[in-house]
One Martini backbone bead per residue (centre of mass of N, CA, C, O) as a GRO file, in nm:
protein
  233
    1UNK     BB    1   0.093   0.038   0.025
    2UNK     BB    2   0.053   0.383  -0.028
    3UNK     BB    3   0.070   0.653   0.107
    4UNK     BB    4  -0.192   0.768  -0.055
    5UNK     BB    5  -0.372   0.496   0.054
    6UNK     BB    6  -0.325   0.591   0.359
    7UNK     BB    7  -0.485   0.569   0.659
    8UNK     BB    8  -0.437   0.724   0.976
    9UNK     BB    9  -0.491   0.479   1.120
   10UNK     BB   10  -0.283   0.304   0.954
   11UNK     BB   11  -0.049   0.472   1.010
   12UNK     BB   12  -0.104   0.425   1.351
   13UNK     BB   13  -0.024   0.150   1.337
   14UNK     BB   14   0.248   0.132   1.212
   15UNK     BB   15   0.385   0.267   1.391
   16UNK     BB   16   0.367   0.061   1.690
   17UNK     BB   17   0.493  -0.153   1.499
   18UNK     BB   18   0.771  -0.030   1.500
   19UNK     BB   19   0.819  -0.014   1.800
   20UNK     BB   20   0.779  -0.320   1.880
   21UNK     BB   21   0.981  -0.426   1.726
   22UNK     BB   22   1.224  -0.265   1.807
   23UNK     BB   23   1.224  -0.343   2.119
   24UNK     BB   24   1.314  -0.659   2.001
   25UNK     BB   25   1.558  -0.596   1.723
   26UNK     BB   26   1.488  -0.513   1.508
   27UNK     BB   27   1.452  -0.470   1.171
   28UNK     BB   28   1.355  -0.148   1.020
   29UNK     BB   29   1.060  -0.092   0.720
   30UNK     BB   30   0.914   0.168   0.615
   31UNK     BB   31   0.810   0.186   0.308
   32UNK     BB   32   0.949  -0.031   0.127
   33UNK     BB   33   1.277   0.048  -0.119
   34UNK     BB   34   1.419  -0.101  -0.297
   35UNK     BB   35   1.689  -0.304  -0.149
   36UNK     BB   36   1.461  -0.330   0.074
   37UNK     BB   37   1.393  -0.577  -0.088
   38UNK     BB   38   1.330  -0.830  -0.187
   39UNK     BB   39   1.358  -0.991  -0.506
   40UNK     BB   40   1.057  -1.112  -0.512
   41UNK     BB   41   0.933  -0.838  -0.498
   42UNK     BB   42   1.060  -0.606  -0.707
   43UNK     BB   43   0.864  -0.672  -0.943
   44UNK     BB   44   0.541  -0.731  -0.806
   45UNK     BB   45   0.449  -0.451  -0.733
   46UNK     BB   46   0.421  -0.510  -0.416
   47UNK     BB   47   0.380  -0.276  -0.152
   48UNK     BB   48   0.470  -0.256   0.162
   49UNK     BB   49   0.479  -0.133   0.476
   50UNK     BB   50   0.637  -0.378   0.623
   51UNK     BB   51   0.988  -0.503   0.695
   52UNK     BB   52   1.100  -0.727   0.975
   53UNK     BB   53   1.414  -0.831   1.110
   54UNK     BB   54   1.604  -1.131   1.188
   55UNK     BB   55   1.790  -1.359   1.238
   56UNK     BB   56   1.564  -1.576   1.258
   57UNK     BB   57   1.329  -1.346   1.080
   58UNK     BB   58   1.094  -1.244   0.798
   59UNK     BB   59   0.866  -0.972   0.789
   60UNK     BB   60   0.571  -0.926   0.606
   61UNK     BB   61   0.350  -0.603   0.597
   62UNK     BB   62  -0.010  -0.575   0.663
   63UNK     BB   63  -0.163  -0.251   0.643
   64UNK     BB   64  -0.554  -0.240   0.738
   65UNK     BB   65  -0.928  -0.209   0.598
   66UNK     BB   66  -0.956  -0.408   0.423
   67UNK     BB   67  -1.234  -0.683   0.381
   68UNK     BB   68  -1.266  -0.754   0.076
   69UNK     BB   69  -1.251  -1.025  -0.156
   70UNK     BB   70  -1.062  -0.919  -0.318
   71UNK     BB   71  -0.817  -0.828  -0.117
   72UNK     BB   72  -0.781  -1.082   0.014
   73UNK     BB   73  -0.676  -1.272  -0.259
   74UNK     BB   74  -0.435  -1.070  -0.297
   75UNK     BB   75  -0.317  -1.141  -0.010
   76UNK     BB   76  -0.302  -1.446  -0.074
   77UNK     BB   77  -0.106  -1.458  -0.302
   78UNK     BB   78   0.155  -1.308  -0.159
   79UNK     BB   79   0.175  -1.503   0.075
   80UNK     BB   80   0.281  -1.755  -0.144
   81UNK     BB   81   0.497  -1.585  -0.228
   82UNK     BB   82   0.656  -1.553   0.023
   83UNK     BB   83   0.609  -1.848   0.202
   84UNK     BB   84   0.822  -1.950  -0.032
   85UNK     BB   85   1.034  -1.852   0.125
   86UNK     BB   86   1.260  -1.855   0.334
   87UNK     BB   87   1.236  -1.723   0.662
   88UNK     BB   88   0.930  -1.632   0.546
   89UNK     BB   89   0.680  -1.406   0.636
   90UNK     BB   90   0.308  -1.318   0.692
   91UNK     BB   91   0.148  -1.035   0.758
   92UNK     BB   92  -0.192  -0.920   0.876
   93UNK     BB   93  -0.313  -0.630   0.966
   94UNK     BB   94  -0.619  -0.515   1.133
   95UNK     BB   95  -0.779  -0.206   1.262
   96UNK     BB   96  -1.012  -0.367   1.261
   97UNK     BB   97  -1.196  -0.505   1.563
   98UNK     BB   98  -1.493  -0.660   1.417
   99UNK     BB   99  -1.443  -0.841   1.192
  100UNK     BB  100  -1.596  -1.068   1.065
  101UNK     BB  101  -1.536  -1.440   1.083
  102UNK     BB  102  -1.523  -1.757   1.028
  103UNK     BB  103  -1.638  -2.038   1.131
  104UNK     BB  104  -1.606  -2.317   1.323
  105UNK     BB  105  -1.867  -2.265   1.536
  106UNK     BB  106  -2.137  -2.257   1.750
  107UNK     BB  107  -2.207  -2.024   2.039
  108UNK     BB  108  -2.324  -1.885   2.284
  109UNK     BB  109  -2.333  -1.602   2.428
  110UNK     BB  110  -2.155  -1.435   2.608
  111UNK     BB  111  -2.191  -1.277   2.881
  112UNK     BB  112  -2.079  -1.005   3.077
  113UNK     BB  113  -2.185  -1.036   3.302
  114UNK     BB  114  -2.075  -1.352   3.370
  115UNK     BB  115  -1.803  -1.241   3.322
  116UNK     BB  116  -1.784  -1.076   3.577
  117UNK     BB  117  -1.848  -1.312   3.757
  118UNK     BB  118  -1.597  -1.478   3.665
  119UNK     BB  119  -1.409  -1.281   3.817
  120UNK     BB  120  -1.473  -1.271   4.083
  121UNK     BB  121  -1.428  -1.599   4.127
  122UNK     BB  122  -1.128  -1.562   4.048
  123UNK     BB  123  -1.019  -1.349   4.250
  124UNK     BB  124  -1.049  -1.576   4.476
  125UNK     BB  125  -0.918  -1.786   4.381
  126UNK     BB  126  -0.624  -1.634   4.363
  127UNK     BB  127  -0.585  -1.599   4.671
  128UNK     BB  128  -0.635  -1.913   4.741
  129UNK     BB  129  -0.367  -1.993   4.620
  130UNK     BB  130  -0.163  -1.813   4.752
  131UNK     BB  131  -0.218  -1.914   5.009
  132UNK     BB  132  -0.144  -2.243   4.895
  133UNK     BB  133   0.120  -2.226   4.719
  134UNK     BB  134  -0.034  -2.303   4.430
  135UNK     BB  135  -0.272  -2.523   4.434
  136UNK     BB  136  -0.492  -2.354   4.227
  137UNK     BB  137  -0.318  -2.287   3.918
  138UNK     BB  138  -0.506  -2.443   3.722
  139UNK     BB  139  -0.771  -2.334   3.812
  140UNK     BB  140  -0.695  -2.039   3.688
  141UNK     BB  141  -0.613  -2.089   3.427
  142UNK     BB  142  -0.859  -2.211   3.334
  143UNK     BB  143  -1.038  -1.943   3.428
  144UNK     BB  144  -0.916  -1.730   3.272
  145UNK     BB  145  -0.951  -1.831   2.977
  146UNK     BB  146  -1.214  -1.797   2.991
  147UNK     BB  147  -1.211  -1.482   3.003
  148UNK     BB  148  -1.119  -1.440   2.734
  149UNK     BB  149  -1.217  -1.569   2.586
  150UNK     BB  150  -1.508  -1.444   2.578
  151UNK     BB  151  -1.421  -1.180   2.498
  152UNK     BB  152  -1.297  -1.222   2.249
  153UNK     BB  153  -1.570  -1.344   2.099
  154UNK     BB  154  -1.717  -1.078   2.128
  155UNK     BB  155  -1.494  -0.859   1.985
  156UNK     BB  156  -1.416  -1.065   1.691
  157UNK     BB  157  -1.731  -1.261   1.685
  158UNK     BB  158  -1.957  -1.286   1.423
  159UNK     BB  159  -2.293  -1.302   1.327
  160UNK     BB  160  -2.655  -1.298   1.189
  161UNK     BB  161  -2.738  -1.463   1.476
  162UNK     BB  162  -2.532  -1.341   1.728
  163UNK     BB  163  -2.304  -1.563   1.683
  164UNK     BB  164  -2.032  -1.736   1.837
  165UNK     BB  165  -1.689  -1.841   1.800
  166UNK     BB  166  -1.517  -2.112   1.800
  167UNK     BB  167  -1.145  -2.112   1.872
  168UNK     BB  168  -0.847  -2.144   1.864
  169UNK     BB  169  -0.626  -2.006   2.102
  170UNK     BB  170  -0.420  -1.941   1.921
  171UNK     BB  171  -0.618  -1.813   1.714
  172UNK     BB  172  -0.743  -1.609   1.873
  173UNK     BB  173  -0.448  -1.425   1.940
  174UNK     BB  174  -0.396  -1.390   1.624
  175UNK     BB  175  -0.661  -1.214   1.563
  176UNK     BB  176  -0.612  -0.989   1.799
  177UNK     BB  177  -0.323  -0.899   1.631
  178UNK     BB  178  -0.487  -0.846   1.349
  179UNK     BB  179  -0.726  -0.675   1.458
  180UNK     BB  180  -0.636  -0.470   1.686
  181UNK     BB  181  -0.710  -0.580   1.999
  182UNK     BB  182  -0.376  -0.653   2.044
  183UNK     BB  183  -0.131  -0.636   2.108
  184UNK     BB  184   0.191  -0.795   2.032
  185UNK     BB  185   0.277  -0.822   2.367
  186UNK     BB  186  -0.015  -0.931   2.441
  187UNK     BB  187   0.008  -1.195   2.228
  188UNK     BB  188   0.222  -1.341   2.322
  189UNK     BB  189   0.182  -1.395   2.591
  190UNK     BB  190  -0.102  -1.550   2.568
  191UNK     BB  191   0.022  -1.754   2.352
  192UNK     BB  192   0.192  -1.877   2.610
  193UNK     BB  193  -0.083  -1.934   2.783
  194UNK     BB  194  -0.252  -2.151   2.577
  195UNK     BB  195  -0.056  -2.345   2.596
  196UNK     BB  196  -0.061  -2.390   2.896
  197UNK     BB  197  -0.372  -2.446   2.863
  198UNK     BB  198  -0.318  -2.731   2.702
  199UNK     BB  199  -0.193  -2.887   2.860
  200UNK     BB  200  -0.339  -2.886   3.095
  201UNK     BB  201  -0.624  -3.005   2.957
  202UNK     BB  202  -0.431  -3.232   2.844
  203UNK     BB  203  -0.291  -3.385   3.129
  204UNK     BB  204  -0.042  -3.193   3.243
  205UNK     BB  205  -0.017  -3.192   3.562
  206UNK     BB  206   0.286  -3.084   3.617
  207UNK     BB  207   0.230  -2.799   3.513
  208UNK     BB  208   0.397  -2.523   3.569
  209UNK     BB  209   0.368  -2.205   3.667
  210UNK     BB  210   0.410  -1.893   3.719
  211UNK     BB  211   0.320  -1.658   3.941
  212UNK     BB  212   0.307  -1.421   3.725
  213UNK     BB  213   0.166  -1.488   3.520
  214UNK     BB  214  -0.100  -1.524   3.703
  215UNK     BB  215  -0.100  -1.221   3.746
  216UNK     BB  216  -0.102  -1.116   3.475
  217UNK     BB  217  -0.368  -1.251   3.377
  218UNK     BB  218  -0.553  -1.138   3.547
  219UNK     BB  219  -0.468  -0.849   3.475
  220UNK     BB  220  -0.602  -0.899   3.175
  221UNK     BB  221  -0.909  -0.943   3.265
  222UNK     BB  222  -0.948  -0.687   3.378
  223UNK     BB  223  -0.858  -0.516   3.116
  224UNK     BB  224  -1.077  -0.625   2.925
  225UNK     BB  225  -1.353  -0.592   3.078
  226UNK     BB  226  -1.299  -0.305   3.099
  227UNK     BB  227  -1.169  -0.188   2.759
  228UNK     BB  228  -1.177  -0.398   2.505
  229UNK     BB  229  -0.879  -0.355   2.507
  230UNK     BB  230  -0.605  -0.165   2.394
  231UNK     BB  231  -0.660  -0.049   2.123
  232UNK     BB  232  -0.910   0.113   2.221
  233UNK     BB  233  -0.759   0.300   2.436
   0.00000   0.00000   0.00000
């Protein structure tokens, strides 16, 4: 996308982009030109937001608010042509956090009121834990992952009979950091508490959490709830 074809809103998007990157070690290069593209893309046309690097991976950016279905096949093309090139990853960041997208299957809708209460009885439950050097972390664990799961799909699935969407944690975690409804470093955090919320649910009993993690989670839960994501802020 061209400078010139870039709204307010994706401009400052890209801004936030790029220092979350660079706070990581990236090199960042926002609207990158001539040398600064990788070859396979310097004929193709297509002009990137950002590239961002690093020794370990490679990742364009492509940052919109466009959701027709003309744009998605286009950045589909892209993907395909990028996600072939060895350590080359694509990554689509959407401005808007409430696009609705396709289901896994239909659930009743978490209703706020509940995930409120539900958020009560968590924080007493992580009390009582605290009080019994973390005799109930599995059960804080997968008690506050219900209450992310719950608001993230009120505020990112929806269709027109007003059902959300079960997706996996870690679908849910990535579609909240493309859709920008979480930012990217609580997207990382999340992302690794979802595999830690996995383990758990599939039989891994031995599984440590740490102490601050689940303090950091309970803080998460309470922060979604009370302001409806980051990016919303």
């Amino acid at each position: 996308m061209t400078g010139a074809e870039r709204t307010e809103r994706e401009y400052q998007k890209a801004r936030r982009l790029v220092r979350d990157f660079k706070k990581k070690g990236y090199t960042v290069h926002m609207e990158p030109h001539g040398a600064q593209l990788p070859e396979f893309l310097r004929d193709s046309g297509y002009m990137p937001d950002l590239i961002v690097e690093s020794p370990d991976e490679s990742i364009v950016i492509e940052v919109t608010s466009k959701h027709s279905v003309a744009r998605l096949k286009e950045l589909s093309d892209v993907s395909e042509t990028i996600e072939r090139q060895p350590g080359w990853q694509f990554m689509v960041v959407m401005t808007n956090a409430r696009v609705p997208t396709g289901p896994d299957f239909p659930v009743p809708l978490a209703d706020v009121d509940e995930l409120q209460k539900a958020l009560s009885d968590l924080l007493d439950l992580h009390n009582l834990s605290k009080k019994t050097e973390g005799r109930y972390s599995h059960a804080v664990l997968l008690s506050a992952w219900a209450i992310i799961e719950g608001v993230l799909r009120v505020y990112l699935y929806t269709d027109e009979h007003g059902q959300r969407q079960v997706r996996s944690p870690h679908s849910l975690v990535r579609d909240g950091v493309m859709l920008g409804f979480l930012e990217l470093e609580d997207g990382e955090f999340f992302d690794r508490m979802a595999s830690a919320r996995n383990r758990v649910a599939h039989g891994v009993v031995g599984e440590k959490v740490a102490v601050q993690d689940l303090e950091s989670l309970v803080q998460q839960c309470r922060s979604l709830l009370s302001g409806g994501g980051r990016s919303a802020q």
